[in-house]
Biopython code that builds the backbone (N, CA, C, O; Angstrom):
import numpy as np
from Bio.PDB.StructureBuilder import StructureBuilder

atoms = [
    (1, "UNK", "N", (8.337, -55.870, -8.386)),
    (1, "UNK", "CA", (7.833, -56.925, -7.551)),
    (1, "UNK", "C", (7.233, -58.053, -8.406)),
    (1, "UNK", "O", (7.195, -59.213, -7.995)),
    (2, "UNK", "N", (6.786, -57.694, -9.554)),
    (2, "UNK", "CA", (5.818, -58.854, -10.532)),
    (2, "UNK", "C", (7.440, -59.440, -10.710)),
    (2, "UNK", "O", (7.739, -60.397, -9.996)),
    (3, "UNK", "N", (8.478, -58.894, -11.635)),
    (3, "UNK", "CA", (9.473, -59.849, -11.635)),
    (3, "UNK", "C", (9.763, -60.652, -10.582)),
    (3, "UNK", "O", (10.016, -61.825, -10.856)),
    (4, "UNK", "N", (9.785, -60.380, -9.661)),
    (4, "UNK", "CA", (10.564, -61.079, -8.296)),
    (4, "UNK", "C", (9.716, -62.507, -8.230)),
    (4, "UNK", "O", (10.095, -63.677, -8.184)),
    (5, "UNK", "N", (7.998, -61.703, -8.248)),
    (5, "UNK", "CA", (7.483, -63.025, -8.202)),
    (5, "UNK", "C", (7.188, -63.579, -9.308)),
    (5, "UNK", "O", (6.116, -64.183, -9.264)),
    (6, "UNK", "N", (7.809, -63.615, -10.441)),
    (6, "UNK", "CA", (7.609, -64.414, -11.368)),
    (6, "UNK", "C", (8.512, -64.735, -11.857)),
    (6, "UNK", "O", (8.364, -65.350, -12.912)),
    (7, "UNK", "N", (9.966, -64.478, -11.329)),
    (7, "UNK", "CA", (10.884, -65.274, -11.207)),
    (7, "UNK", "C", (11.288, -66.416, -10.245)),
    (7, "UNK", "O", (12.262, -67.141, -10.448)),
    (8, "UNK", "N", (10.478, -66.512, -9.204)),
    (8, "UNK", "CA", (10.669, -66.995, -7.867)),
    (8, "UNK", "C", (9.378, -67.832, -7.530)),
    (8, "UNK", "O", (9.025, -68.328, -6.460)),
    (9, "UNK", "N", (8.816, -67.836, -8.704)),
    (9, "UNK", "CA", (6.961, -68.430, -7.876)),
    (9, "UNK", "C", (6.421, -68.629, -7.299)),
    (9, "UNK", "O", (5.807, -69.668, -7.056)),
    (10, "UNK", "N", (6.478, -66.964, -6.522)),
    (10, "UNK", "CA", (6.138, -66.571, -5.386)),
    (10, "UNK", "C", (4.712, -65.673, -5.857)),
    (10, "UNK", "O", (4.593, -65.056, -6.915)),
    (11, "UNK", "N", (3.622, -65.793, -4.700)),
    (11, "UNK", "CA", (2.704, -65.214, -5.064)),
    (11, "UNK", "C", (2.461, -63.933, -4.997)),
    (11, "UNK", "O", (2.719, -63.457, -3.892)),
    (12, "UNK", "N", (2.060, -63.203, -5.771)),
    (12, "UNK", "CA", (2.247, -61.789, -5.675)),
    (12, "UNK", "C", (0.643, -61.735, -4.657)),
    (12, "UNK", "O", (-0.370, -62.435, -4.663)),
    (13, "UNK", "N", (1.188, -60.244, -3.667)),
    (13, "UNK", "CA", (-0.254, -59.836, -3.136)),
    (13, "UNK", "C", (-0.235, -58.731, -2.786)),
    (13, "UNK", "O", (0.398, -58.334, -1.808)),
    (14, "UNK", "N", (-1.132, -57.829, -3.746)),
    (14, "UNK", "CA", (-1.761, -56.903, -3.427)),
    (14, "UNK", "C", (-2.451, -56.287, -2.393)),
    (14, "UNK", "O", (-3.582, -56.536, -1.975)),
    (15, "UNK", "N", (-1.395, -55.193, -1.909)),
    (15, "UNK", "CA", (-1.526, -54.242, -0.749)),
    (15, "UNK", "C", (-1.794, -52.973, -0.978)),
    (15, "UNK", "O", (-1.324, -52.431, -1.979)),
    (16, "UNK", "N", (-2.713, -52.183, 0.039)),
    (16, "UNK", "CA", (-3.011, -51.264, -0.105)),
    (16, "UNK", "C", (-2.623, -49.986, 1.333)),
    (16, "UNK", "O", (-1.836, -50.181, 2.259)),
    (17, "UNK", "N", (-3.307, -48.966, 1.134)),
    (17, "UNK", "CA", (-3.081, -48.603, 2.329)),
    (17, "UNK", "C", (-3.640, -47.028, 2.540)),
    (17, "UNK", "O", (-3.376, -46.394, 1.518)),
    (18, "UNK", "N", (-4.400, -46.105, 3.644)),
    (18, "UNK", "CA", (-4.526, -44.366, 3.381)),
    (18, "UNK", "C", (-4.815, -44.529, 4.951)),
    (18, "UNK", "O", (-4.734, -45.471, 5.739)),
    (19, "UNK", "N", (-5.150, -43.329, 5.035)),
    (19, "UNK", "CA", (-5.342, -42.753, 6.016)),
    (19, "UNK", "C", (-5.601, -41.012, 6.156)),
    (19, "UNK", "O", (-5.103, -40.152, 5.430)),
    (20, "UNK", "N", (-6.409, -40.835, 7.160)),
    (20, "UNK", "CA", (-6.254, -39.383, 7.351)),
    (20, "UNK", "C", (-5.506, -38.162, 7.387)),
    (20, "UNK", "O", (-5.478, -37.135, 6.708)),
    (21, "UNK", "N", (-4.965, -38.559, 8.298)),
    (21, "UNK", "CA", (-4.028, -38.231, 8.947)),
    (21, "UNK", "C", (-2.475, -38.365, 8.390)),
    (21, "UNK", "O", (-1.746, -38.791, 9.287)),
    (22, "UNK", "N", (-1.970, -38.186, 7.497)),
    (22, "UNK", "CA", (-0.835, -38.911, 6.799)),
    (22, "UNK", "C", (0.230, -37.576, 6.204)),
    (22, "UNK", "O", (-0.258, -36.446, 6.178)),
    (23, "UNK", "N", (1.285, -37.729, 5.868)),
    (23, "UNK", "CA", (2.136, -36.568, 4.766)),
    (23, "UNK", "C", (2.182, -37.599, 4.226)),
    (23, "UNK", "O", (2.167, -38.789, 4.538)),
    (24, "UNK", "N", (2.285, -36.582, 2.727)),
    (24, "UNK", "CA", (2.233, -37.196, 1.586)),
    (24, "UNK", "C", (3.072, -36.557, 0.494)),
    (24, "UNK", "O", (2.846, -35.528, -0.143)),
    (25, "UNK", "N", (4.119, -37.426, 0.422)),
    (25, "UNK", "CA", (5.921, -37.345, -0.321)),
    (25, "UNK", "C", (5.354, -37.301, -1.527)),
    (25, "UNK", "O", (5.135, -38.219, -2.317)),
    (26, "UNK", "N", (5.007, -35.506, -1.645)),
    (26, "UNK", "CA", (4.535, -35.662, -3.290)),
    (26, "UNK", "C", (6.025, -35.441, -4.346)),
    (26, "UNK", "O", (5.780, -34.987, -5.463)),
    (27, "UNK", "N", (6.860, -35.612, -4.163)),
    (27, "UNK", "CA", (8.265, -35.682, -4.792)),
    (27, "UNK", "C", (8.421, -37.207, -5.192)),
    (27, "UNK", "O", (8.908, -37.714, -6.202)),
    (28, "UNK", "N", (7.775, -37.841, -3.924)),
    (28, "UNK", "CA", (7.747, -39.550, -4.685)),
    (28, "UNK", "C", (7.214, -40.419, -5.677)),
    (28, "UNK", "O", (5.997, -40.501, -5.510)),
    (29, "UNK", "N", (7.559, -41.021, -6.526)),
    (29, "UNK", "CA", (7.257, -41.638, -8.162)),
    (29, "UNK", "C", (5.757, -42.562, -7.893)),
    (29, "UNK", "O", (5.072, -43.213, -8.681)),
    (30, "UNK", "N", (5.604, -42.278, -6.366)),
    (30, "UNK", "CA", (4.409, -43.268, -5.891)),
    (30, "UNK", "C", (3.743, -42.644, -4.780)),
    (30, "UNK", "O", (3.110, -43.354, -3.999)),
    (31, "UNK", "N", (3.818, -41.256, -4.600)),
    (31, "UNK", "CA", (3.113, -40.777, -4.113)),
    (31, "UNK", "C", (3.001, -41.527, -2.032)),
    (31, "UNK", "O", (2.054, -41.623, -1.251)),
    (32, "UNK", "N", (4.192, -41.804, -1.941)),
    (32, "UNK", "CA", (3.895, -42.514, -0.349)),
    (32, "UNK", "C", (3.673, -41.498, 0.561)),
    (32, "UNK", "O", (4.108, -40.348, 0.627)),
    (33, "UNK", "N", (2.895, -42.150, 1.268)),
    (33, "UNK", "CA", (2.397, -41.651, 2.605)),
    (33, "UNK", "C", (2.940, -41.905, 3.849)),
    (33, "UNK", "O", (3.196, -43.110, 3.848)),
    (34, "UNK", "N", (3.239, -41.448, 4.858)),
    (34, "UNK", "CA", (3.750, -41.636, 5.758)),
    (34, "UNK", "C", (2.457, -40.844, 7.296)),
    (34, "UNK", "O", (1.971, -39.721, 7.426)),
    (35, "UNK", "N", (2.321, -42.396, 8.342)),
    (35, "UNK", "CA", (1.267, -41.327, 8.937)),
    (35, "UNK", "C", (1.972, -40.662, 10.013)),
    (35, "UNK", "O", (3.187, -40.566, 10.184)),
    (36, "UNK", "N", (0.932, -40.181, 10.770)),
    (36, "UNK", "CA", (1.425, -39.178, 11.838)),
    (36, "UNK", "C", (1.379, -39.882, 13.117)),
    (36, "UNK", "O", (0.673, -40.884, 13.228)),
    (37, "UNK", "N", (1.853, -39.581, 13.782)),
    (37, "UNK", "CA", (1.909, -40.514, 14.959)),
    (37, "UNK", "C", (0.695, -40.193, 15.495)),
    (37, "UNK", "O", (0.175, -39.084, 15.371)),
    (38, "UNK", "N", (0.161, -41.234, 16.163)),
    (38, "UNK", "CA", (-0.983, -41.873, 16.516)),
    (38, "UNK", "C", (-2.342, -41.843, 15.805)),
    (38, "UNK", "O", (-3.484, -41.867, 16.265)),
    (39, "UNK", "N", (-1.906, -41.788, 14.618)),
    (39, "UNK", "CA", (-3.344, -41.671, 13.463)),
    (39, "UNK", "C", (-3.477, -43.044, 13.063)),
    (39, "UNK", "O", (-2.692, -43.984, 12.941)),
    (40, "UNK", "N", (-4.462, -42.907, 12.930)),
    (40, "UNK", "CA", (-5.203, -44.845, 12.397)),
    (40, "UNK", "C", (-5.352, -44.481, 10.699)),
    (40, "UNK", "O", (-5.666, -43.527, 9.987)),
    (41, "UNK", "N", (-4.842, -46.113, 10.547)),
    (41, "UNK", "CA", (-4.167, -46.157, 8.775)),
    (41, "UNK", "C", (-5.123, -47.417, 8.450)),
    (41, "UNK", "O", (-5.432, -48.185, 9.360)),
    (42, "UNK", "N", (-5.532, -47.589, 7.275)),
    (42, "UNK", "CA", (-6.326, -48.502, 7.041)),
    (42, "UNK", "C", (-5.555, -49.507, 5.764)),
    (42, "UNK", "O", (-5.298, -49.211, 4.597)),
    (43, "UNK", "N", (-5.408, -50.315, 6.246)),
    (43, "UNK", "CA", (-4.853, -51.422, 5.079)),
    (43, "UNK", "C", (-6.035, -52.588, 4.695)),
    (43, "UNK", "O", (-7.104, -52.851, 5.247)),
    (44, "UNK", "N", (-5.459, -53.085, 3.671)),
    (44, "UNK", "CA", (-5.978, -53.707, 2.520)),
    (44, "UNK", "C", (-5.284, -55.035, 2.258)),
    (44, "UNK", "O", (-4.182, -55.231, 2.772)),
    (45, "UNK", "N", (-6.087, -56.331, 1.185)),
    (45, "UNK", "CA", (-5.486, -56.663, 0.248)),
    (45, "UNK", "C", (-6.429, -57.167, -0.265)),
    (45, "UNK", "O", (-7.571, -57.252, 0.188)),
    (46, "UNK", "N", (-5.905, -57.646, -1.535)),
    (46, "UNK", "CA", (-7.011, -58.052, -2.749)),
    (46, "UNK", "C", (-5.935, -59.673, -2.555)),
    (46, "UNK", "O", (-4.942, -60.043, -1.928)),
    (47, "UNK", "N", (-6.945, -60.231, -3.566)),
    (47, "UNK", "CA", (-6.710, -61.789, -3.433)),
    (47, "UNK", "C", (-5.068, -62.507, -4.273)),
    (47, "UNK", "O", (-4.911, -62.345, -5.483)),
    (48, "UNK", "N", (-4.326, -63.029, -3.681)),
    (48, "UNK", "CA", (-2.789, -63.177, -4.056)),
    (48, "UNK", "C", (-3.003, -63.625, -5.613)),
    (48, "UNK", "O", (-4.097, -64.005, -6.031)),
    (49, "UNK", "N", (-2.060, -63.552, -6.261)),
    (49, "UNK", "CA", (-2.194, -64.254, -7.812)),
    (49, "UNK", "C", (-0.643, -65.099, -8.041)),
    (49, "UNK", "O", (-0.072, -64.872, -6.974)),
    (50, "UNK", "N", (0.118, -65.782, -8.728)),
    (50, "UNK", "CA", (0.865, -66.427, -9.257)),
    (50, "UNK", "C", (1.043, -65.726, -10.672)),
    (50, "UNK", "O", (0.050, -65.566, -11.381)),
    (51, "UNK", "N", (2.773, -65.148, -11.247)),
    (51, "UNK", "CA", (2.775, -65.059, -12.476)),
    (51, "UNK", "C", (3.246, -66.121, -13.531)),
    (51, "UNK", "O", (4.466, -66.284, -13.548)),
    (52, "UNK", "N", (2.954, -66.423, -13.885)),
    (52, "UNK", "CA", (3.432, -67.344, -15.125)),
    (52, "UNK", "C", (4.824, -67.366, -15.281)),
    (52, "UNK", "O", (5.225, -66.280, -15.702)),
    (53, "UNK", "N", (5.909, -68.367, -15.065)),
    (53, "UNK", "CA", (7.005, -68.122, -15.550)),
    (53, "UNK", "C", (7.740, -67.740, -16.661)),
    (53, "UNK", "O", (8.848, -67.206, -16.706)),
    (54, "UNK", "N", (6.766, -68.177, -17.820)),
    (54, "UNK", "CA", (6.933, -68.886, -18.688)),
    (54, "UNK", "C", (6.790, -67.451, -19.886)),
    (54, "UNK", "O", (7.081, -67.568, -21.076)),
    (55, "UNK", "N", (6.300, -66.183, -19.265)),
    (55, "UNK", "CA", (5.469, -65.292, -19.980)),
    (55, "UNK", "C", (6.477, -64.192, -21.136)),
    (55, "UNK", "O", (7.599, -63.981, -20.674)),
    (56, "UNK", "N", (6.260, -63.638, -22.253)),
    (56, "UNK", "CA", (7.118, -62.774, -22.966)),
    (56, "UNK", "C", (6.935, -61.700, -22.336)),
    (56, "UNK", "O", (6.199, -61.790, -21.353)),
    (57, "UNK", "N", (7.523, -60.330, -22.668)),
    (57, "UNK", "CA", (7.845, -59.258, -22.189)),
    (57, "UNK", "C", (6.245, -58.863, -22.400)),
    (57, "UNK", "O", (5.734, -58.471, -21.351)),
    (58, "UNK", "N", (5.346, -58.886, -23.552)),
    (58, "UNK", "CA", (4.649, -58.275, -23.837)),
    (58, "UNK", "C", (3.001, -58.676, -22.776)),
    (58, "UNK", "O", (1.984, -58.020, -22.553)),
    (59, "UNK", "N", (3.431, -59.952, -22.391)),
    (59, "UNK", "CA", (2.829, -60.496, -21.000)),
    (59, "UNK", "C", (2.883, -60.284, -20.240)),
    (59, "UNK", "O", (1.882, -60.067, -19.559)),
    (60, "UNK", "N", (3.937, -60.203, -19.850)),
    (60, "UNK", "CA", (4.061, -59.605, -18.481)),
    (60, "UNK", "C", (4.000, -58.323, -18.395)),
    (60, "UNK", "O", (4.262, -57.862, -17.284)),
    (61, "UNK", "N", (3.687, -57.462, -19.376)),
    (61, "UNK", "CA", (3.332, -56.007, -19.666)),
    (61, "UNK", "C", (1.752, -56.077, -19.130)),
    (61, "UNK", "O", (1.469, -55.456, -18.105)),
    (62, "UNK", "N", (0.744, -56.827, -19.823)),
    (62, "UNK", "CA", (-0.660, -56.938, -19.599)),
    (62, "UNK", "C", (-0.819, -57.457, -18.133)),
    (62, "UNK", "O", (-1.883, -57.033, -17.682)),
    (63, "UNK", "N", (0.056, -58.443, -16.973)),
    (63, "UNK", "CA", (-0.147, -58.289, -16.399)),
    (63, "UNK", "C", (0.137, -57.445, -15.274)),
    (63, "UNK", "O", (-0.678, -57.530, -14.354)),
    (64, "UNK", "N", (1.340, -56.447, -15.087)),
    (64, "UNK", "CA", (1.658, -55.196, -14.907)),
    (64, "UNK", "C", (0.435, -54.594, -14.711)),
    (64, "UNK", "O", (-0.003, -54.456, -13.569)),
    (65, "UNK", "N", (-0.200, -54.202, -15.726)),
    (65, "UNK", "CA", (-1.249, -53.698, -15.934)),
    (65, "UNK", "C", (-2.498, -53.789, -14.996)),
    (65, "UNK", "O", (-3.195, -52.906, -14.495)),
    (66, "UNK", "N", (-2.545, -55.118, -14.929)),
    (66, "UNK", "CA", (-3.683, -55.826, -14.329)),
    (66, "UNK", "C", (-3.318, -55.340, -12.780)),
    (66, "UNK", "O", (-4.104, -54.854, -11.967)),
    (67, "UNK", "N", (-1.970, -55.597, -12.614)),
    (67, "UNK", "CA", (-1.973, -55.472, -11.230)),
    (67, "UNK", "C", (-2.093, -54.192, -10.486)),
    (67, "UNK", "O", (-2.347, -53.988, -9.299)),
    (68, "UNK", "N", (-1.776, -53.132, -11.767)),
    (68, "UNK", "CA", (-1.674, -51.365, -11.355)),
    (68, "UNK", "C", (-2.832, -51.276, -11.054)),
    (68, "UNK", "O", (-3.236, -50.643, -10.079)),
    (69, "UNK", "N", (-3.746, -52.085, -12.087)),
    (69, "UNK", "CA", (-5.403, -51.590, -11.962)),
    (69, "UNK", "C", (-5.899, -52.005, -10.452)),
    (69, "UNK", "O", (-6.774, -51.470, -9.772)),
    (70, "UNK", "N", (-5.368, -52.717, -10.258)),
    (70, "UNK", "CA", (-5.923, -53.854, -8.968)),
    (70, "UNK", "C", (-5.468, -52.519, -7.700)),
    (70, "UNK", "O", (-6.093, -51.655, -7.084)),
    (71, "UNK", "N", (-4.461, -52.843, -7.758)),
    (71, "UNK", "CA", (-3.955, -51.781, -6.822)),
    (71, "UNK", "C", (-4.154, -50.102, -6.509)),
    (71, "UNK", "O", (-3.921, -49.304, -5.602)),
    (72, "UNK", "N", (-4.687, -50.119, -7.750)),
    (72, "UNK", "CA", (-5.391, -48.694, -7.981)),
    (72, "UNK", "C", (-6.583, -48.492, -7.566)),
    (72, "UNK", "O", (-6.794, -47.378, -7.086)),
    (73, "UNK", "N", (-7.646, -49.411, -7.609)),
    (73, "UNK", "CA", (-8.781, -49.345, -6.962)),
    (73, "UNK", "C", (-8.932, -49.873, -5.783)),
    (73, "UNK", "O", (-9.939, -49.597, -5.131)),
    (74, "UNK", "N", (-8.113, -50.599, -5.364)),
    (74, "UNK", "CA", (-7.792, -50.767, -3.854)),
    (74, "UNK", "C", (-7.559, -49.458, -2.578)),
    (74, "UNK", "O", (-7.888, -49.286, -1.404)),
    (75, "UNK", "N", (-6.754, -48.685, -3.695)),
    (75, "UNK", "CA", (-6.234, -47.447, -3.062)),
    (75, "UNK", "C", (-7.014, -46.316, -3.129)),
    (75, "UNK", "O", (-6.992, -45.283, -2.461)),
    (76, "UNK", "N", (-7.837, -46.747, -4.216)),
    (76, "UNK", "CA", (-9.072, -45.709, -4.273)),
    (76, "UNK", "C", (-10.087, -46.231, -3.157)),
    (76, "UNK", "O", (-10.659, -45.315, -2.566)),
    (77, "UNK", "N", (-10.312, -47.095, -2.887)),
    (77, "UNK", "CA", (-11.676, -47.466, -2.313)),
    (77, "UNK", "C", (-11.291, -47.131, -0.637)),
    (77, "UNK", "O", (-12.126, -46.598, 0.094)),
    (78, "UNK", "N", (-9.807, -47.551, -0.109)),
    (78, "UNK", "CA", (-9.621, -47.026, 1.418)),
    (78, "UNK", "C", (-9.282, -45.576, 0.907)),
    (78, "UNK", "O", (-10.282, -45.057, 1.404)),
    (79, "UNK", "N", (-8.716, -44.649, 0.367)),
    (79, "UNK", "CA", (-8.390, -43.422, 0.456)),
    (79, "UNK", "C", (-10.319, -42.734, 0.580)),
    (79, "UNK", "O", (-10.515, -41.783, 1.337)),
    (80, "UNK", "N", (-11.283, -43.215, -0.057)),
    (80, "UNK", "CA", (-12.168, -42.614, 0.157)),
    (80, "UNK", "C", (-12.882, -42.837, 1.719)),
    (80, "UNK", "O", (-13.147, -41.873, 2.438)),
    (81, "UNK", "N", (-13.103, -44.020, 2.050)),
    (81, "UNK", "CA", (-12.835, -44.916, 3.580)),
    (81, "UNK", "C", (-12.542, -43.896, 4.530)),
    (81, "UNK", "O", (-13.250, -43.453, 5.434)),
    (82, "UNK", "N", (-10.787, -43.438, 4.004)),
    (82, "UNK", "CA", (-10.711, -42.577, 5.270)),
    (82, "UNK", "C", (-10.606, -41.324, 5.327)),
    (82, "UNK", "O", (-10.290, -40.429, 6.111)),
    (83, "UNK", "N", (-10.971, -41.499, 4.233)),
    (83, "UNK", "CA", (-11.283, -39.507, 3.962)),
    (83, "UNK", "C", (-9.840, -38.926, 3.369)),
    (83, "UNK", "O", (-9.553, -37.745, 3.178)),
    (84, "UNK", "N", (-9.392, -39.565, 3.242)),
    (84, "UNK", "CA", (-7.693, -39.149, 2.254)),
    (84, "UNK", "C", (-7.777, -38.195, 1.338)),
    (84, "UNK", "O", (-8.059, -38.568, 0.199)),
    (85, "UNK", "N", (-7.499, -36.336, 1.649)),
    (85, "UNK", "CA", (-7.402, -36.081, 0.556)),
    (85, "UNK", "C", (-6.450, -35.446, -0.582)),
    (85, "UNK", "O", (-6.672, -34.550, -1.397)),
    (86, "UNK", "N", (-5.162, -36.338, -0.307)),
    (86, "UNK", "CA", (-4.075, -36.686, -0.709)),
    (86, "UNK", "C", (-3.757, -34.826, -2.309)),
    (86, "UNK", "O", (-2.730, -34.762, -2.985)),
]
sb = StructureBuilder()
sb.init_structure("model")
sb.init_model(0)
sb.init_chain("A")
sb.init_seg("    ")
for serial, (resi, resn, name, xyz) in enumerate(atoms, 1):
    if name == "N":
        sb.init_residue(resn, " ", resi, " ")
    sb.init_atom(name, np.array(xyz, "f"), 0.0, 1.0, " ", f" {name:<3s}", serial, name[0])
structure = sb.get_structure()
C-alpha cells in the first residue's frame, strides 16, 4: 500500500481495527480477524501522511517502518479497548 501511495500521491491512512467477539485466521501473514455476526468492532485511524516520490529503496524502508509502528500501536490500543484476546 506505501508503494501504491507513493507512486500515485495518494495519501496513505492508517487503519485499524479489534473486537471481541471476532475469529482470528491465525494461518494469516496478518493475523485478520473476521467478526461474528452481530458483535461490535471498533475501528480507528491515525492521521493520513503523503510518501515522497522521490524516495530510495532504503527510504522507503524507514518509512515502512514508521508506518508498521503506527499501525501497530493503533492495533494495540483498540485490541486492549475491546478486550481482544487474539
Amino acid at each position: 500500500m506505501l508503494i501504491l501511495a507513493k507512486e500515485t500521491d495518494a495519501f496513505f491512512i492508517p487503519m485499524a481495527c479489534s473486537g471481541k467477539r471476532v475469529v482470528t485466521l491465525s494461518k494469516a501473514w496478518d493475523k485478520a480477524i473476521l467478526p461474528l455476526p452481530f458483535s461490535e468492532m471498533l475501528i480507528d485511524f491515525a492521521p493520513p501522511f503523503q510518501i515522497p516520490s522521490d524516495l530510495s529503496d532504503a527510504e522507503l524502508e524507514e518509512w515502512r517502518a514508521k508506518a508498521e509502528d503506527i499501525l501497530n500501536r493503533l492495533t494495540d490500543r483498540l485490541d486492549r479497548i475491546a478486550g481482544y484476546c487474539g
